[in-house]
Phi, psi and omega in degrees: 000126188275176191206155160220136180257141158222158189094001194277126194292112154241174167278120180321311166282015165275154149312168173258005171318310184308333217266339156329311157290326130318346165288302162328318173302309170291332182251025189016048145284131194295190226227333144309336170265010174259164167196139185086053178289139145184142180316154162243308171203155187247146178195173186221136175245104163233076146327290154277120172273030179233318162224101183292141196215129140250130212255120176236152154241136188271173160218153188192185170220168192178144211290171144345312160274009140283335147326332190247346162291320165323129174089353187271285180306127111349298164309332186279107170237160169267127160267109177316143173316158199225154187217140172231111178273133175300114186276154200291169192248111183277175159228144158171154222239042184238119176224156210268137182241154171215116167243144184108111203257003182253197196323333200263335164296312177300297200280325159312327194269320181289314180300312187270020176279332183284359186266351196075014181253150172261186189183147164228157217259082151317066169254142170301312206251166183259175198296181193298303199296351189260312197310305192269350169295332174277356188278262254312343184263343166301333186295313173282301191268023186063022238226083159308138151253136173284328226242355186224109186198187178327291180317293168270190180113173159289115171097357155070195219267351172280028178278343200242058198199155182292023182075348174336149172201030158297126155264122184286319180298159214240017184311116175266043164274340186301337160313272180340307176303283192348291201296338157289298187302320164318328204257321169216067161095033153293149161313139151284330213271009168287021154265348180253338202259142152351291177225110212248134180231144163274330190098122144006279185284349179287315175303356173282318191275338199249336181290338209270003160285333201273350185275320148314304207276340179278303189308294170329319189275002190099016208254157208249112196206070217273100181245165181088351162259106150292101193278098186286346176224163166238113134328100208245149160222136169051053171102326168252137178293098205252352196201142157261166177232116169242128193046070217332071197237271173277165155205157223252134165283167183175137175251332172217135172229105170284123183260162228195003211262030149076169204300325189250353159327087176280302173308341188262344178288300168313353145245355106355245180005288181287356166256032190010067148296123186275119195234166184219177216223117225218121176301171170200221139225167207195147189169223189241177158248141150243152182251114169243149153343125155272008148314298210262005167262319142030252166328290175305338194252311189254286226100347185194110189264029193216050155241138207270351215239020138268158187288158141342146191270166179243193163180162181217120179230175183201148176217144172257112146263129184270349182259350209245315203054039170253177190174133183245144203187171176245151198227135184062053184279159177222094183288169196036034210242209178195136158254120197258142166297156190217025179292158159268305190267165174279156156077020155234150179270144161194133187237165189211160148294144167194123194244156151281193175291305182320315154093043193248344182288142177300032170220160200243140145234174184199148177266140156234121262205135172227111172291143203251129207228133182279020130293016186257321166347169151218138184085166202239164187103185197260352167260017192324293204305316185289316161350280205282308172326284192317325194291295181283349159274348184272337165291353186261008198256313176305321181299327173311335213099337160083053247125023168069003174285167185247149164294135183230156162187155190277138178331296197291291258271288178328297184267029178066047171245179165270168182108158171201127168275169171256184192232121197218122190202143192304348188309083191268175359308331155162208185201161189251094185285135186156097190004120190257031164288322184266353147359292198241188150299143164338313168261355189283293192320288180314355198245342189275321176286347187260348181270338177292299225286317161315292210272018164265345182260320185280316166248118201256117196130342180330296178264105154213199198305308184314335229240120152273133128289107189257138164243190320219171161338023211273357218233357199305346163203163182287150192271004187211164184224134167244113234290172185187135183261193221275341192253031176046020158259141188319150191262004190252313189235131182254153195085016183227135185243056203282150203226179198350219182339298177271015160267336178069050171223057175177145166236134164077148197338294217281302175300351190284326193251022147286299185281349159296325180288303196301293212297307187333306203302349189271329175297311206291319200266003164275331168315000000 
């Protein structure tokens, strides 16, 4: 009979070996009656720095007498058996076009293999192992591919990123991913922790098995395709045009090509695909020592059997209605350029599985409102994204460096820091006011001033600003009615992140399974 335990308490310097015994302990049962231990989830609560707790919830079987303990314990719930049910095996001679190779493409494509069906696979960008050899050199040598980069490529733009797979959503498709990223060659235990990450480098090896087990399933796996035209005929999406050259036939096409794919809205746009114009947010990175976020977080940073610390903060003007908050935090992590276009700046995060460089980063973020916009349509937002990443490439120097300034320097305080940072292609010290808008700048200064109160050492001398932050979303949505289909065109399916109804790896490749699931069941 299964059971879930939850709340249960270790000591950082316990084993987690332990926790059987210590389950027993609480449900004063011998230790033999218990079977089928296994974590559901792990956390950590440090609340108190004098005393830190990892926090589990178990599952487990156990006879008739834990069963008479119900309703005694709070903690003690009884679990129904959970049954996984098997998906039906389609047959059908109708083909599936997919562009875009990052979660919501990647995870679409796995979902209709379990349905038995193929599909092919469309990317703009080179495969992971070529992919990352064109990042490291633009990182180092300034040297941009527009078409393979932070952004584009196979595994899409969290490829270059810490790998995060936190969800807020309670979907229970979120197992299922885990569980997937897990099968090939993901950490197991990001099926139990709180905040569960893969890592960068990990995430390469596990993007480019899943790029195997589909080539293995029958799927078509095309890199080096841009898709420059679509074919509508009476209504329907009957065709692609790639690098406006072949073109592809398709009876259902997900479309899948992430946040920065601009040239694919704009053509959207001219084939009056109904798009609609979308808030995002837009700000700085900051870099800190991770010793001193640590610190801030423990209290004691030389407990070795906790992760490197995180954080999460957020401010309101309530007179204003902005709000500033952190966003992509990456403990142990380096902040790298991510531009796409030539002659713009955009900085981002990233960590390996290890989480091991001595530095902490984070986007700290001002929302962006579409009367903030300039100019009118549904592409307003990529504008304005575009205008300020390019002022930011000049204040860098003009050569893909980022504009820096030191924290106390940023908030008018005393003291002088030197400015210092993991950022490659590298960075340019220099007044970050005029970097953004006015209010963006003004709403960043009050929310730090907030999260130095709230976390105490947060401003200090150590802390650089880079800007900037500009990609955290899509600036546009390409409408879709309740069956994830286009309300202007059938057969076109925009699917995550740049459809602009999911943000970051894990949900992107939740609305990448609904829509298959929605392709297979019109099937």
């Amino acid at each position: 009979m299964p059971f879930i335990y939850r709340n249960l308490s270790l000591a950082p310097t316990d084993r987690q070996e332990t926790l059987s015994v210590r389950l027993a302990e609480k449900l004063c049962v011998p230790l033999k009656s218990l079977r089928n231990i296994c974590i559901v989830r792990k956390g950590i609560d440090a609340r108190k720095k004098a005393n830190i707790k990892l926090i589990y919830t178990i599952s487990f079987s156990a006879d008739e007498a834990v069963r008479k303990l119900l309703g005694n314990d709070p903690n003690l719930e009884w679990e129904e058996e959970k049954t996984v049910e098997s998906l039906p095996q389609i047959r059908s001679d109708k083909r599936i076009v997919i562009v875009g190779s990052g979660p919501a493409g990647l995870f679409a494509a796995l979902r209709l293999a379990e349905y038995g069906l193929t599909a092919t696979l469309l990317e703009r960008g080179e495969p992971v192992e070529q992919r990352a050899l064109t990042v490291q050199r633009f990182w180092k040598d300034g040297i941009l591919d527009p078409e393979s980069n932070v952004q584009f490529g196979e595994g899409g733009a969290g490829t270059f990123s810490d790998g995060k797979l936190t969800c807020r959503s309670k979907d229970p498709l979120v197992p299922w991913v885990l569980a997937k990223f897990a099968e090939f060659g993901a950490q197991p235990e990001i099926c139990y922790l709180a905040k569960p990450h893969i890592g960068t480098d990990r995430l390469r090896t596990v993007i480019s098995a899943i790029r195997c087990k589909l080539i293995e399933k029958g799927f078509s796996i095309r890199f080096g395709c841009c898709m420059t035209d679509m074919n509508i005929s009476n209504g329907c999406v009957t065709a692609v045009t790639l690098n406006n050259a072949e073109e592809i036939p398709c009876d259902h096409l997900i479309l899948a090509s992430g946040h920065s794919a601009r040239d694919t809205f704009e053509l959207l746009e001219r084939l009056s695909v109904p798009l609609q114009r979308k808030p995002f947010a837009m700000g700085l990175r900051v870099e800190h020592p991770q010793e001193l976020i640590n610190r801030i977080q423990y209290g004691n940073e030389n407990l070795s059997n906790l992760p490197v610390a995180d954080y999460a903060v957020a401010f309101n003007n309530d007179t204003t209605g902005r709000s500033a908050y952190s966003f992509c935090m990456c403990p142990g992590g380096v902040v790298v350029g991510g531009a796409s276009e030539e002659g713009g700046v955009v900085t981002n995060g990233m960590s390996g599985q290890m989480r091991n460089s001595p530095y902490a980063n984070s986007a700290l973020v001002v929302n962006v409102r579409e009367n903030d916009f300039e100019g009118v349509g549904p592409l307003a937002g990529v504008r304005f994204q575009r205008r300020w990443e390019k002022l930011a490439y000049q204040l860098g120097g003009g050569d893909y460096r980022a504009p820096a300034q030191n924290m106390l320097a940023f908030m008018g305080l005393p003291g002088k820091g030197t400015v210092n940072s993991s950022y490659r292609p590298g960075i340019l010290e220099t007044e970050l006011d005029s970097v953004m808008p006015k209010y963006i700048i003004e709403t960043l200064r009050e929310g730090i001033a907030c999260f130095g109160r709230k976390l105490k050492g947060f401003i200090t001398a150590d802390a650089t600003l880079i800007g900037i932050e500009s990609r955290t979303s899509s600036p546009v949505r390409i409408l879709r009615d309740s069956s994830f289909e286009s309300v202007g065109v059938k057969g076109l399916y925009p699917a995550g992140e740049g459809a602009g109804y999911a943000g970051g790896i894990m949900s992107s490749a939740v609305d990448g399974i609904r829509v298959a699931d929605n392709i297979a069941g019109r099937l």
